[in-house]
C-alpha positions in Angstrom: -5.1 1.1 -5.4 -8.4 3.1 -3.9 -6.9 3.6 -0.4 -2.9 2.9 -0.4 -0.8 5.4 1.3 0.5 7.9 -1.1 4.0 7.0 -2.0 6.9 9.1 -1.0 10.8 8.9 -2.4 12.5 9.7 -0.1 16.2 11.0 -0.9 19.4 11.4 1.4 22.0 13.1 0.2 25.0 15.5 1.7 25.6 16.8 -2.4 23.5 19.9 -1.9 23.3 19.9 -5.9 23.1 16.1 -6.4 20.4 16.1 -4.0 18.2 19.0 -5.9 18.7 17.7 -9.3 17.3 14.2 -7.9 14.8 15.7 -6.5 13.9 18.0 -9.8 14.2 14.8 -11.9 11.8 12.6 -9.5 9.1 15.5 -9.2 9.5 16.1 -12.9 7.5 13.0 -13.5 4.9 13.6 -11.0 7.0 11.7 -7.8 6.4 13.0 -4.3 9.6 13.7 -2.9 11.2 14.7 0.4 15.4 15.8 0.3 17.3 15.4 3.2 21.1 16.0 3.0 22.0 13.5 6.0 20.6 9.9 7.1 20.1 11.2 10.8 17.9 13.9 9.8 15.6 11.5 7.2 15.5 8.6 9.7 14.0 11.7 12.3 11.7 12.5 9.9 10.6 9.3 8.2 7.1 8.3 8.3 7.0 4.3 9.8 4.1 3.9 7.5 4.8 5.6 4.2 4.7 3.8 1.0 7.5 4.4 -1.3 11.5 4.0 -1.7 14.6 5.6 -0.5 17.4 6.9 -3.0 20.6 6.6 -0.4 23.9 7.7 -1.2 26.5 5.3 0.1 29.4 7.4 1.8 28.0 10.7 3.9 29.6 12.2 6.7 28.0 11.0 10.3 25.5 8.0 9.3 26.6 6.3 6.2 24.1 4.8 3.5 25.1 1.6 5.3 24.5 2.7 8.6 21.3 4.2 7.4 20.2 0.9 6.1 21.2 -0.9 9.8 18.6 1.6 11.7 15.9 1.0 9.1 15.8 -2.3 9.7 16.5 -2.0 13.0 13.0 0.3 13.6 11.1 -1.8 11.0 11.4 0.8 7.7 9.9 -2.0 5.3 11.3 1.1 2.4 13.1 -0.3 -0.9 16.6 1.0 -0.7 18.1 2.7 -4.1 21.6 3.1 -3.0 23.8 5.5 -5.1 27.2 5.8 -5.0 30.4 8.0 -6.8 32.6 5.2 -5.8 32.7 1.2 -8.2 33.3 -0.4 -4.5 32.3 -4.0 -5.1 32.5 -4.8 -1.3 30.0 -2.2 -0.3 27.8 -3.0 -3.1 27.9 -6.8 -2.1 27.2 -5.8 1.4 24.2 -3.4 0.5 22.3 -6.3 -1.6 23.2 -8.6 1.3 20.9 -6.8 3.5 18.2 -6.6 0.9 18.8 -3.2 -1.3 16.7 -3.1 -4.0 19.2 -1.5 -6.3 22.7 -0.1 -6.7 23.4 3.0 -9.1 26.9 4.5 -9.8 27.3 8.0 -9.9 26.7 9.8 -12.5 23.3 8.0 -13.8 21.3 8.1 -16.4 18.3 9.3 -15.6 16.1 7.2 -16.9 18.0 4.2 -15.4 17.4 6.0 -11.7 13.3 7.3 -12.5 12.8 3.0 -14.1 14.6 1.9 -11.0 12.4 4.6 -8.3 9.3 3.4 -10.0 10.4 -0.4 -9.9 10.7 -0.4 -6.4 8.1 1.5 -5.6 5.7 -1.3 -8.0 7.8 -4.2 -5.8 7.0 -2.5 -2.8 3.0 -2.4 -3.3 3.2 -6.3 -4.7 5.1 -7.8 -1.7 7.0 -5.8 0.8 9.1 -8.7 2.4 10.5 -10.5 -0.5 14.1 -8.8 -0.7 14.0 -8.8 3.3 16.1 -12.0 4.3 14.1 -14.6 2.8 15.7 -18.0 4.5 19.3 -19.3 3.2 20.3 -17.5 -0.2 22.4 -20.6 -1.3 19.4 -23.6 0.1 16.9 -21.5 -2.3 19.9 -21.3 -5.3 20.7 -25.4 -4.5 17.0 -26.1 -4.8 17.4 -25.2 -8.6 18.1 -28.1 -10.8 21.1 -28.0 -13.4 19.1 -26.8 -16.2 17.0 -23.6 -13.8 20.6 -22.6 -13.3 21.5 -22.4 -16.8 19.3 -19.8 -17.3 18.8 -18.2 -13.6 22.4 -16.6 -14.2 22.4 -14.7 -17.7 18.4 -13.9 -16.1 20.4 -12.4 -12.6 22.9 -10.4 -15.5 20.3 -8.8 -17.1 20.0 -11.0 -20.3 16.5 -11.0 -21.9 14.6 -14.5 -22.8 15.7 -14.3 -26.7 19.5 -13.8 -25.3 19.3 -16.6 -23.1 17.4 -19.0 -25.7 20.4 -18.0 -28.1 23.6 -18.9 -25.9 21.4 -21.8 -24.8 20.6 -22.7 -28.3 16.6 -23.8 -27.2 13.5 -21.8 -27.7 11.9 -18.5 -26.6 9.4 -20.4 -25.3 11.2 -22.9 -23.0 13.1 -20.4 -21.6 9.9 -18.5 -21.1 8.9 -21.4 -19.1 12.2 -22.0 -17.6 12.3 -18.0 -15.9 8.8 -18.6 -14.2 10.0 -22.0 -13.2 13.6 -20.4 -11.7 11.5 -17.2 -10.1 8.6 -19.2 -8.9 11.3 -21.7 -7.0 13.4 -18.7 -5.5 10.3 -17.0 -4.4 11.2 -14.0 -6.5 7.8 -12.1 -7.9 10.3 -9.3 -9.9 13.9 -9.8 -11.8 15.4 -7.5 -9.3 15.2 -9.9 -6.4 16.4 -12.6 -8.8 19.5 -10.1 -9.4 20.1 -10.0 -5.6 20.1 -13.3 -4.8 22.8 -13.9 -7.6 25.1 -11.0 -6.1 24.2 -12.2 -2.0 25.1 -15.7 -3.4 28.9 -13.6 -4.4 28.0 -15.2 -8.4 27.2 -11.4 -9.8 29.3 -8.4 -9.8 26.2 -5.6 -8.9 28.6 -3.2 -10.6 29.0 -4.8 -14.2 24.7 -5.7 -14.5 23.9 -3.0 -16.4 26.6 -3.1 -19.1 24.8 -5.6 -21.0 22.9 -4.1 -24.0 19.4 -4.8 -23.0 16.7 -1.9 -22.1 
């Protein structure tokens, strides 16, 4: 923590007003953040070595959130990708996480959901930059899981906590406990959200119905 780079979100956005209030809301907690209301224009101005995250909106005239997300990892941006989008389009969502997003929001959010998301990524991002970056063959790493890992790595991708799991499982807390750092050490997952992408890569998740469950 003494000498990482300060970390930046970075948000691209052609809503002039859904761009300020983002940025309002992600300074209001302390967040450094730099607005740019088109993906040409941040992918000018990135910094290659920043720390941080990106909150992209999906559908912008010129370079598209996808698009966006092509020439990051085509330069080398190593940035956690929040994308955010106005529109439930499953295809676009599945293709986002397929490329390693971090996240998928609809428009409107709640804001806490968007500032626990920012500061998630931005955690994931200190721990271990490359883990949602194409980690080799999504379904050899879900067939390596034996028949009881995958009883629970599913409700785990949706969202479910460890007592939810235990009950439609009808075993313990504590084994399922056990059973989560079995299914995340296996998958090479150090955080729930790249458990969550490898479930909606693998096609087994909708990324658009993850958040309905009642868990906070």
């Amino acid at each position: 923590m003494t000498h990482a780079p300060s970390s930046i979100v970075y948000v691209v956005d052609d809503d002039s007003g859904m761009l300020e209030s983002t940025q309002w809301l992600l300074e209001s907690v302390g967040l450094t953040v730099r607005g740019y209301a088109d993906g040409r224009q941040f992918l000018d101005a990135v910094d290659p070595d920043a720390a941080g995250c990106v909150v992209l909106d999906v559908r912008m005239p010129g370079l598209g959130g996808l698009n966006v997300q092509e020439e990051m990892q085509r330069q080398g941006l190593n940035l956690p990708i929040i994308f955010v989008s106005g529109h439930a389009d499953v295809p676009i969502a599945v293709r986002a996480f397929k490329s390693g997003a971090f996240d998928f929001i609809e428009k409107p959010f709640n804001e806490q959901l968007l500032l626990d998301s920012v500061q998630q990524a931005m955690q994931d991002r200190r721990l271990s930059p490359q883990t949602t970056a194409g980690a080799p063959g999504t379904q050899a790493l879900l067939d390596s899981l034996t028949p009881r890992e995958r009883d629970v790595f599913l409700p785990l991708a949706q969202g479910y906590t460890s007592r939810e799991i235990a009950e439609q499982l009808n075993v313990s807390v504590k084994t399922i406990d056990l059973y989560r750092g079995r299914v995340m050490k296996r998958l090479g997952a150090d955080r729930l959200p790249d458990v969550t992408g490898l479930a909606i890569a693998a096609g087994l998740v909708n990324p658009l119905n993850l958040r309905e469950t009642p868990s906070s």
